[in-house]
N, C-alpha and C positions, 0 to 999 in steps of 0.2 A: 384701283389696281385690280384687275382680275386677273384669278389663274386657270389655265388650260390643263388636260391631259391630252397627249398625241403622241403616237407612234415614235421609237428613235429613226433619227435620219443618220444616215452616214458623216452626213457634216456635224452633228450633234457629238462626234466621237469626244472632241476635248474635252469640250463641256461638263459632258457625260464623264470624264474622268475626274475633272475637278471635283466636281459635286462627289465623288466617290472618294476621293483623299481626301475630303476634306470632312466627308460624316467618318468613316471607316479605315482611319490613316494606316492600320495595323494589315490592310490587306494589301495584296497586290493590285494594283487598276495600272492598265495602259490603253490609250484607242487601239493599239494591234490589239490583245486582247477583247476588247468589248465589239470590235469589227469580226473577229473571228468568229465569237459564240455565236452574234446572229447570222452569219453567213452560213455555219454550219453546221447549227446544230441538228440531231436526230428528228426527222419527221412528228415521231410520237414523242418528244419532249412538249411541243406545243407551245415553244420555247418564244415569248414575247418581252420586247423593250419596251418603255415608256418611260415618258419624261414628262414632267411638271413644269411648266412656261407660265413667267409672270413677265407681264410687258416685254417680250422677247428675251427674257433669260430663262436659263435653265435654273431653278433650285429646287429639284427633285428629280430622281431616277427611281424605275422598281423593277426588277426581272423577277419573271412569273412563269412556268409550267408542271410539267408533268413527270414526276419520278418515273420515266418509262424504263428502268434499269431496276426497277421492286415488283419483287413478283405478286404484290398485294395491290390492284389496281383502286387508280383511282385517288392515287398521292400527290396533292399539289401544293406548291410550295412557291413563296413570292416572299421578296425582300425588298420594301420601298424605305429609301432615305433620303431625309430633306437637308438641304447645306444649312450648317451651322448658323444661327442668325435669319434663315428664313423660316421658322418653324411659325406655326400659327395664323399660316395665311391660307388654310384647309389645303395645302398641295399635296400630303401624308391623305389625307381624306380620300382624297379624288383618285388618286395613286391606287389607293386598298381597294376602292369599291371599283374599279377598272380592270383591277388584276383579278378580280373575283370572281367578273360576272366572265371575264374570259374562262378562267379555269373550268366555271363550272361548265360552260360551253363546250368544253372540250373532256368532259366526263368524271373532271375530278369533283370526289363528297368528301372529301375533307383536305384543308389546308394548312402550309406548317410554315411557321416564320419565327425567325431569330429577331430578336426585343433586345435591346442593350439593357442594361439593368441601369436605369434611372429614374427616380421618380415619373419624369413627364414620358418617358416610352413605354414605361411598364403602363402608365396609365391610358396612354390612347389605346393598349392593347387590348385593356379589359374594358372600355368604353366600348369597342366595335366587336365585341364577344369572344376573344380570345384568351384561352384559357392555359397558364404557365407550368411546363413539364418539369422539363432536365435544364443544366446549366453546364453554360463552357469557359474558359478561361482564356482569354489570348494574352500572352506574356512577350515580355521585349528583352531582348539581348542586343549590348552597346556592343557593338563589333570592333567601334573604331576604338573607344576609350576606355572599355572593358579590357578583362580578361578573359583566355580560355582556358581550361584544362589544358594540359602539354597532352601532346601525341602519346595516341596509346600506343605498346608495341603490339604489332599483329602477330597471332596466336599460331603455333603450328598448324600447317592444312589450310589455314586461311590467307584468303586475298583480299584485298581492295581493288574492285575496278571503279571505272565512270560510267553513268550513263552511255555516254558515247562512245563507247567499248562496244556499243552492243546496238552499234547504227546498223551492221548489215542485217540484225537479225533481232527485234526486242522481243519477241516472244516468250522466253524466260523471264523479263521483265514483268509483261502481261499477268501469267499465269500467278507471280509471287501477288502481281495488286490483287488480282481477284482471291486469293485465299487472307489475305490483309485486309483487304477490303470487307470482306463474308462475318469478320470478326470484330471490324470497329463497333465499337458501341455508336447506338443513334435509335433512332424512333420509328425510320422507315429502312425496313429488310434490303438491302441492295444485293444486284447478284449481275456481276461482272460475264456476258456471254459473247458480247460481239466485240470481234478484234480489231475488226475494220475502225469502227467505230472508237475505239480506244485510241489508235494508230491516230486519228482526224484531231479528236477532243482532249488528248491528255499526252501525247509520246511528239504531236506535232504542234502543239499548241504555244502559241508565241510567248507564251508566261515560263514557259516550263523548258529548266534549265539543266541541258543532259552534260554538260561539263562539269556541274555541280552537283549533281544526281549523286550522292557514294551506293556501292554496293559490296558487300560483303559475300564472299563465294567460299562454300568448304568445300572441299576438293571438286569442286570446276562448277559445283550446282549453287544456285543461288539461296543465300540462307537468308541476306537482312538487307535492308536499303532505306535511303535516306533521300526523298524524292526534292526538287530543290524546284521552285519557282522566282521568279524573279524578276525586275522591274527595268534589266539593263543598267539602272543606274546605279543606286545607293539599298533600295528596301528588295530583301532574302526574305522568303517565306517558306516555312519546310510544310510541305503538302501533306505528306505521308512519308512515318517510318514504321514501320513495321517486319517481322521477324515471322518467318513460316514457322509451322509449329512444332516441327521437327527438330528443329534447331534453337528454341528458346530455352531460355537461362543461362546461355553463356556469354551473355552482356554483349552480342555482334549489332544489334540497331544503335546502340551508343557508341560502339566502335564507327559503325556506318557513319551515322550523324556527327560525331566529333570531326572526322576526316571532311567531312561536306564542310562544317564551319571554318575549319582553316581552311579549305580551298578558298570562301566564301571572302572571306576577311584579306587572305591576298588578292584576292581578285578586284577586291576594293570598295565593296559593300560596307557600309556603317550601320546598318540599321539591323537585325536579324529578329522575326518573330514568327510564333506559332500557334497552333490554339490545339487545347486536349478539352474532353469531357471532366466537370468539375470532378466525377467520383472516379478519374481514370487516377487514381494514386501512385502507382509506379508511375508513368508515365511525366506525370508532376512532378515526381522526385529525381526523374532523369533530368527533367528539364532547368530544375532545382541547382541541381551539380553543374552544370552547364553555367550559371549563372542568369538567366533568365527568371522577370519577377515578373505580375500579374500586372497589366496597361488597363485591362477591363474585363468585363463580364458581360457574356450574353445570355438570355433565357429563352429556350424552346418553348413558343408556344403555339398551339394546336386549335384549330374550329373548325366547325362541321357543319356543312352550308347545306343550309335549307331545299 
């Protein structure tokens, strides 16, 4: 049996999603999605698919570029996963050392990838020189079979819209992710400048679900929001919630995010999960209240190519 690497194909989209629910089940994967990203991504992402083929099957995918949205150049970032049950037939190998020699090709000196926290991931990671930062959490909310918190009541001054409140015009949208965004914790600087580009990869993006979007407004400006992606089907993903800073401390991202999970849950979703930085503590403790418990753990880890 030998394995290949080579470029994703358009007809590889299923495949390609399988192999993605089935290493990563806690994210969102559709072919709309993964046709999108390569169709559109930013020129200076240098944004490439690959896939792992053993006797004409796919058990491996990795996307690989260029943090071109950090203003610290030179950020490259790849995430290869092998389907459950095909580990060990060097497709993770051939995957890493493909994604590498592109990046560096395209100017990035250091590279950042997410390791699930397992004995055998953490270990190919420090066998091929990557070295472990920070940790995340992704945690799972039963939608169907769970509980939520009851509705909270909304505060004087404040509103609840959707997403799609704000089709003729997301700009206000935009403006709250890039100061939300400027604030998340992570490893590489992000700094949210082009709208166009936001509009293409995050506001039109077939994952991201502007029905389920909540947002919170004090008198008519946007204070907090609860950004919602989704899978069409059964699995909710909250992308981002986050609170401008003007307006933090008075519990409106939980107001946001509560309101997005019942929407979520009527609409007929069973599955609801998210993932925060391990030392993001409020944030775990919102997620806590909510009923959501830890499914797994990832570890950033970091190498600096030669």
């Amino acid at each position: 049996m030998t394995v290949i690497v080579r470029d994703f194909r358009p007809s590889d989209a299923e495949e390609w999603t399988r192999v993605r629910r089935a290493s990563v089940p806690y994210m969102v994967a559709t072919p709309e999605q993964v046709l999108h990203d390569q169709a559109h991504a930013h020129p200076d992402r240098h944004y490439r698919l690959l896939v792992a083929e053993e006797d004409g099957e796919i058990i491996g995918t990795a996307q690989a570029g260029i943090s071109h949205d950090s203003p610290e150049p030179g950020q490259g970032f790849v995430t290869p996963h092998t389907r459950p049950g095909r580990t060990g037939r060097g497709a993770g190998s051939l995957l890493l050392s493909t994604a590498e020699e592109h990046l560096a090709q395209a100017g990035a000196t250091v590279v950042y990838a997410w390791v699930l926290d397992n004995p055998e991931s953490l270990g190919f990671a420090h066998d091929r020189g990557y070295l472990p930062k920070r940790s995340a959490h992704f945690q799972r909310l039963d939608l169907a079979g769970g509980s939520l918190p009851p509705r909270q009541e909304v505060p004087a001054g404040v509103e609840l819209r959707t997403g799609a409140d704000f089709a003729d015009d997301p700009r206000p949208l935009f403006d709250a992710d890039v100061e939300a965004t400027a604030d998340e914790p992570g490893d590489i600087p992000i700094e949210l400048d082009d709208y166009e580009d936001w509009l293409t990869n995050i506001w039109r993006h077939p994952a991201f679900d502007q029905e389920l979007t909540s947002v919170a407004l004090v008198d008519g400006k946007v204070a907090a929001f609860s950004a919602a992606t989704t899978d069409g089907a059964r699995t909710y993903l909250s992308a981002m919630t986050g609170t401008l800073r003007d307006f933090r401390g008075r519990g409106l991202a939980k107001l946001a995010k509560n309101d997005s999970l019942h929407r979520a849950r009527a609409a007929g979703y069973t599955d609801a999960y998210t993932s925060n930085d391990a030392g993001n503590g409020p944030m775990l403790a919102v997620n806590e209240w909510f009923g959501y418990t830890v499914c797994a753990t990832e570890v950033r880890h970091v190498r600096t190519l030669p």
